[in-house]
C-alpha positions in Angstrom: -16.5 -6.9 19.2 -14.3 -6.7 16.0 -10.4 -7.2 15.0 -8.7 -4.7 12.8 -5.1 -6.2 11.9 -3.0 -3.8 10.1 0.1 -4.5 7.9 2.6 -1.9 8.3 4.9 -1.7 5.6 2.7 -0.4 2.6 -0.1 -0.1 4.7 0.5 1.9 7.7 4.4 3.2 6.9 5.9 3.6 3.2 9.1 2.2 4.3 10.2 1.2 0.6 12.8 3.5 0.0 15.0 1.6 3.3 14.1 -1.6 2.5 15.4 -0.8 -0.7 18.5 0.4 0.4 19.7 -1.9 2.6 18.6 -5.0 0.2 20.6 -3.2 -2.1 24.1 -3.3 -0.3 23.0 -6.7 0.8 23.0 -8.0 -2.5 26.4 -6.0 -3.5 27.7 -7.8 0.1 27.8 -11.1 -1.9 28.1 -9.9 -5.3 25.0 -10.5 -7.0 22.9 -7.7 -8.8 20.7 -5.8 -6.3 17.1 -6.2 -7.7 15.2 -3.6 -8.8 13.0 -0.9 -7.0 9.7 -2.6 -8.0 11.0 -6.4 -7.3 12.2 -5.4 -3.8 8.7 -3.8 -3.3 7.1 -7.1 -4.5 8.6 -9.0 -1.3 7.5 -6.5 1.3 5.3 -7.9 4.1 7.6 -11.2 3.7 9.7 -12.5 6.4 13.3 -11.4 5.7 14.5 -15.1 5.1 11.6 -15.7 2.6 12.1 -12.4 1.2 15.4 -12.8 -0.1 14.6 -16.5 -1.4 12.3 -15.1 -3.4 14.4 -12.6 -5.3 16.9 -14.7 -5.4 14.2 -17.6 -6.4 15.8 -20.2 -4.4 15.3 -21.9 -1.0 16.3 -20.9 2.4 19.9 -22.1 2.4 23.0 -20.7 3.7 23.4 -18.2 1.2 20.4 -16.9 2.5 20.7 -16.9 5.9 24.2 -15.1 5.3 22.1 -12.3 3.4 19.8 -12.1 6.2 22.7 -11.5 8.8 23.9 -8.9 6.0 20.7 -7.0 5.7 20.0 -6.9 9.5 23.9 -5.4 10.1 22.8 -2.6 6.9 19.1 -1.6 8.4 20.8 -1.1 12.1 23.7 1.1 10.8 21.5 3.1 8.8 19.3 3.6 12.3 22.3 4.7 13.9 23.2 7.1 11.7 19.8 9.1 12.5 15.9 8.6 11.9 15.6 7.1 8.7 12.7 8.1 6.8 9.3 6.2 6.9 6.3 8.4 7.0 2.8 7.2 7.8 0.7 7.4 4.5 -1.3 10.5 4.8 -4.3 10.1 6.9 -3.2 6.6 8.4 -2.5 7.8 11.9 -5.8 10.1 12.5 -8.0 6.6 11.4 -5.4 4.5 13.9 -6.9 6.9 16.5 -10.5 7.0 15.4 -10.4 2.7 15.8 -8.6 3.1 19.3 -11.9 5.2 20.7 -14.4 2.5 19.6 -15.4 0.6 22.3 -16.4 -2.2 19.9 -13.3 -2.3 18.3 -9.8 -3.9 19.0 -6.6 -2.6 16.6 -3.4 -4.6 16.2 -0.6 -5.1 13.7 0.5 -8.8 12.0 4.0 -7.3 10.0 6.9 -9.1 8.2 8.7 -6.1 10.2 10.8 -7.7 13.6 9.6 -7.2 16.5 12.4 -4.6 17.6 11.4 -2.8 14.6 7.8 -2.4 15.2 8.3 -1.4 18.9 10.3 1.6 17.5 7.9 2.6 15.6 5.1 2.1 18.0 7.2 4.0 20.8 8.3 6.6 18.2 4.8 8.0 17.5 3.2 6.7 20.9 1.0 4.3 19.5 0.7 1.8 22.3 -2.7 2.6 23.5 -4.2 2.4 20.3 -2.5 -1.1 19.4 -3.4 -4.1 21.8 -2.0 -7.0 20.0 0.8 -7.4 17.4 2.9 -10.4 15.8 5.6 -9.8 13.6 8.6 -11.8 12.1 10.1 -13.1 15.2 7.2 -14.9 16.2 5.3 -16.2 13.7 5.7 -18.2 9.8 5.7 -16.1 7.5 2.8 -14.7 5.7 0.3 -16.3 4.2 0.5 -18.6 7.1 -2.4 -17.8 8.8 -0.8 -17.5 12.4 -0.3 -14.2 12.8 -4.0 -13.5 12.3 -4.6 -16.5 14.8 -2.7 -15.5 17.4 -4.0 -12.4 17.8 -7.4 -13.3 17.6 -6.4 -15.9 20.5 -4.8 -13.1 22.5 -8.1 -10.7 21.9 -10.3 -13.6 22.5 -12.4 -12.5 18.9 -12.9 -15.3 16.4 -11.8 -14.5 13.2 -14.6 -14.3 11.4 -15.2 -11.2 13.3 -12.1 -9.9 12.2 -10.8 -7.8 9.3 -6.9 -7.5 7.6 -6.2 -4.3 6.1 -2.9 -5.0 3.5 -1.1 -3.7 0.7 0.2 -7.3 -0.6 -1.2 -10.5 -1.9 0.3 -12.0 1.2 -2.0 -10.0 3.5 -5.0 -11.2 1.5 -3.7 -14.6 1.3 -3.4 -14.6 5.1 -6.2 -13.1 5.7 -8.5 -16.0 3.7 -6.7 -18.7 5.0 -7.4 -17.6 8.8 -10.8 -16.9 7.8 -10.8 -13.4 8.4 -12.5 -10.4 6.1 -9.5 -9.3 3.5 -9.4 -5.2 2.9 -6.7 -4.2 0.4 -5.6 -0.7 0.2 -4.0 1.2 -3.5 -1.8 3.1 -1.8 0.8 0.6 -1.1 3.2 -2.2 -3.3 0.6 -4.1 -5.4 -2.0 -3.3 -7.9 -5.6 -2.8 -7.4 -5.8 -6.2 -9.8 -2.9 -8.2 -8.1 -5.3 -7.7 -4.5 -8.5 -8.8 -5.7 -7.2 -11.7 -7.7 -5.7 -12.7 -4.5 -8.8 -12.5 -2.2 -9.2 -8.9 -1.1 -12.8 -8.2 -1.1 -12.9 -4.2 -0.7 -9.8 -2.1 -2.0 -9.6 1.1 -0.2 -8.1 4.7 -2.2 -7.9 6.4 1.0 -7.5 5.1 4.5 -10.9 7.1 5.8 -12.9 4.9 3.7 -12.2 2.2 6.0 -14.2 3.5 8.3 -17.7 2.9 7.0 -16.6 -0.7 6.0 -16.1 -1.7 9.3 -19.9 -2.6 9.9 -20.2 -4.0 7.1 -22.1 -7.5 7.4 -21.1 -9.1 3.9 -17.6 -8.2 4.1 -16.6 -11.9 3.8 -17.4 -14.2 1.1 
């Protein structure tokens, strides 16, 4: 039996352009400059706490936090005001399904998403039966801690070095290592195809069907 862990912002959603947004009236909420499109995209797959340290390279402190609360109270108003838009990258979902058939194979989802937001999602395009385990925000350090991978290896019962992390950030890869699991990057997400491999990834996929002959791959890891 093998693992497949997806990431889901940049990976499985593009979910940019309202991560954007809302860290964009966060920031305004305090009166600092929001940061631009392509630093916001440099944080995704963060935990929200770490995520704003970063841009605002500091440590979690009250400041922080306060953002946090902000950007939380911005992403639920703009989910009340109607669907927001995140589309699955294009051919993500048919190769979700493909996994979920294979009796050999378990799929789950480690995300710097919260848990109420990755329910949605899973729910919104009736993905439960093809996703057994997940960890996301709420429950876990963030990434590159290597306990999202580790927990749901434990809650599979497959050791890690019989499982893979498919990622669109150097997090992802840097998780991945660190847990001893196989590192899969994939172009179509937030970092460069350079930015991946300098940070472990030892495949970068162009198109999520490519993933599928990898997965019995014997010298994935290295």
């Amino acid at each position: 039996m093998k693992l497949v862990l997806f990431d889901c912002d940049g990976t499985l959603i593009d979910s940019a352009h309202i991560i954007h947004v809302c860290m964009e009236r966060t920031f305004q909420d305090v009166g600092l400059e929001p940061p631009h499109l392509h630093r916001t995209k440099s944080i995704i797959g963060l935990t929200l706490d770490q995520a704003i340290a970063v841009l605002l390279q500091r440590p979690v402190d009250e400041l922080v936090l306060k953002m946090v609360t902000q950007y939380r109270h911005h992403s639920l108003a703009l989910r009340r005001e109607g669907p927001v838009h995140e589309p699955f990258f294009d051919g993500v979902q048919d190769v979700l399904q493909d996994l979920a058939k294979r009796d050999e194979l378990l799929v789950g989802v480690v995300t710097g998403k919260s848990r109420r937001g990755l329910d949605a999602l899973i729910d919104l395009h009736d993905l439960g039966g093809a996703i057994v385990t997940s960890r996301t925000a709420d429950e876990c350090p963030s990434k590159p801690h290597p306990a999202m991978v580790l927990e749901c290896c434990a809650d599979t019962g497959i050791d890690s070095a019989d499982t893979l992390v498919i990622g669109d950030a150097i997090y992802d890869m840097q998780m991945a290592r660190s847990a001893g699991a196989g590192a899969i990057g994939v172009s179509w997400g937030y970092s460069t195809v350079k930015e991946l491999s300098d940070n472990g990834a030892q495949h970068v996929l162009h198109d999520p069907r490519d993933l599928l002959p990898l997965i019995d791959v014997n010298e994935m890891r290295g």
